[in-house]
N, C-alpha and C positions, 0 to 999 in steps of 0.2 A: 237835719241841719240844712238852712236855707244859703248860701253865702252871695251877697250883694256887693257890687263891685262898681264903682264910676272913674271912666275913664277922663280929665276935663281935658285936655291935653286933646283925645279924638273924639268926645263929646260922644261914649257910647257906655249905657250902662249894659254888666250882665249879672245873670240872677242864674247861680245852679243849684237845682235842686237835688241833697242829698250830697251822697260824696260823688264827685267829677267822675263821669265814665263818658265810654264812645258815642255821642252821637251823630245824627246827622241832621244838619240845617237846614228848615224850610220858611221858606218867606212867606209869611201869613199874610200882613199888608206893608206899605210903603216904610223901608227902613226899621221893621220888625219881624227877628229870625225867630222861629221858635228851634228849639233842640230837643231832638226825639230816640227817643232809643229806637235800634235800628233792627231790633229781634220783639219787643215788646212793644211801641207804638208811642207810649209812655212819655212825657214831656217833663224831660230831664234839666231844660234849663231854656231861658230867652237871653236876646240879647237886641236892645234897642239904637239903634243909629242915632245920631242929633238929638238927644236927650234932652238939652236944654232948651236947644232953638223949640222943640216942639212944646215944652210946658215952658215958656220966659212969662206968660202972662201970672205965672201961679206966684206966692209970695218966696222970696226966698229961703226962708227954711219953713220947714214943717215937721210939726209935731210929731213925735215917737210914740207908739207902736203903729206901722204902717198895717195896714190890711190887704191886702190884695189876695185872688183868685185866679187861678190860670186855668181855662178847659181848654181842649183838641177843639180842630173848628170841624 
């Protein structure tokens, strides 16, 4: 189970994957956390800053089913 969540209110989307457990935060680049299990390494969820501000150029809505890939960097 993937759960996608937008905040508009603090313009931060989060994306966890699986069911919600412990991780810990790291900032991969500007205003993007990933979440990592902290015994497994494992990336258990992201969470974007300025969501909007960074895609305003894209159209406003977009088609369903979204595709996305997360790897470790």
């Amino acid at each position: 189970m993937t759960t996608i969540f937008y905040g508009r209110e603090g313009d931060v989307l989060c994306i966890t994957i699986g069911e919600p457990q412990a991780a810990i935060s790291q900032e991969h680049e500007n205003d993007v956390l990933l979440r990592v299990h902290p015994e497994t390494g494992k990336i258990v969820g992201m969470t974007m800053l300025n969501f909007m501000s960074r895609f305003s150029n894209l159209a406003k809505e977009q088609p369903l089913p979204v595709h996305m890939e997360l790897h470790a960097a």
